[in-house]
matplotlib code that plots the C-alpha trace (Angstrom):
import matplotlib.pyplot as plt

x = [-15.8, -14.8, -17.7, -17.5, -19.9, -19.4, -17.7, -15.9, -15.5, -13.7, -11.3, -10.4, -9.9, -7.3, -5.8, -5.3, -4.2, -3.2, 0.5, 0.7, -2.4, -1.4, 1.9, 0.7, -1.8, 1.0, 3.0, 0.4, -0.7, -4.2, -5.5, -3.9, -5.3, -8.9, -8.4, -7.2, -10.4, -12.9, -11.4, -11.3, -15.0, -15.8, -14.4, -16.3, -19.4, -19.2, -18.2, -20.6, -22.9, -25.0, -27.8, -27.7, -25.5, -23.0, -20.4, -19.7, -17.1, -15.8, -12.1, -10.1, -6.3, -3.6, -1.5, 2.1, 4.2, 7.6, 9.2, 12.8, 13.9]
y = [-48.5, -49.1, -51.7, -53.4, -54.4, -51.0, -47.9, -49.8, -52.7, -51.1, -49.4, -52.9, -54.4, -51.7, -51.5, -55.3, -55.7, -52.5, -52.0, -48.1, -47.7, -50.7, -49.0, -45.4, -46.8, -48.9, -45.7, -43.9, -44.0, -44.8, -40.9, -40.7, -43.9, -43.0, -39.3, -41.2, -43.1, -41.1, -38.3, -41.3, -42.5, -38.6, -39.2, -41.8, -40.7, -38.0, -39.5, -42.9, -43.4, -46.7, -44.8, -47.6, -48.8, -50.9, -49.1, -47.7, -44.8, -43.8, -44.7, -42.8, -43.1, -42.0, -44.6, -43.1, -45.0, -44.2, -45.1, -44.9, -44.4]
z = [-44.2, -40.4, -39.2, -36.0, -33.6, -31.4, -31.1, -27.8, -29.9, -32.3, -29.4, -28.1, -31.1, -32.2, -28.5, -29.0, -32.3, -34.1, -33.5, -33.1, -30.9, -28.9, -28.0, -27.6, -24.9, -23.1, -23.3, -21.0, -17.5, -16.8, -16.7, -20.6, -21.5, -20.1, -22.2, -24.9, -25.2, -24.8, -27.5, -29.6, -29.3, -29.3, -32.4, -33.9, -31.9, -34.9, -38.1, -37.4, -40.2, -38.3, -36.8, -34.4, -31.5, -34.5, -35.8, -39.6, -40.0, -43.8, -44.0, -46.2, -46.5, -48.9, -51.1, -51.8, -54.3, -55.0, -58.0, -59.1, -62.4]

ax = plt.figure().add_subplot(projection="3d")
ax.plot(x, y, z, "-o")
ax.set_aspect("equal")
plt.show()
């Protein structure tokens, strides 16, 4: 689970600090940036589980590993 303070502080935190969102915003201008955000807390708006103003989203991912043989 995803739990941060807020939806937004989520969003900062991962515009700061998360390599691959931080250079997708610098990428845009400040119209793409602004889109950007608010599909993304559309986003969480949906999936959050907190039933308050906090922030809990299920994370799921997929773990690949390769072997050789």
């Amino acid at each position: 689970m995803f739990r941060y303070r807020s939806p937004q502080h989520w969003l900062e935190i991962f515009k700061a600090y998360y390599g691959p969102m931080h250079r997708t915003f610098a990428a845009l201008d400040i119209d793409g940036q602004q889109a950007l955000s608010g599909d993304l807390l559309a986003l969480i708006d949906r999936l959050n589980r907190s039933g308050d103003t906090t922030m809990v989203v299920p994370s799921e991912y997929l773990e690949i590993v390769v072997t050789r043989r």
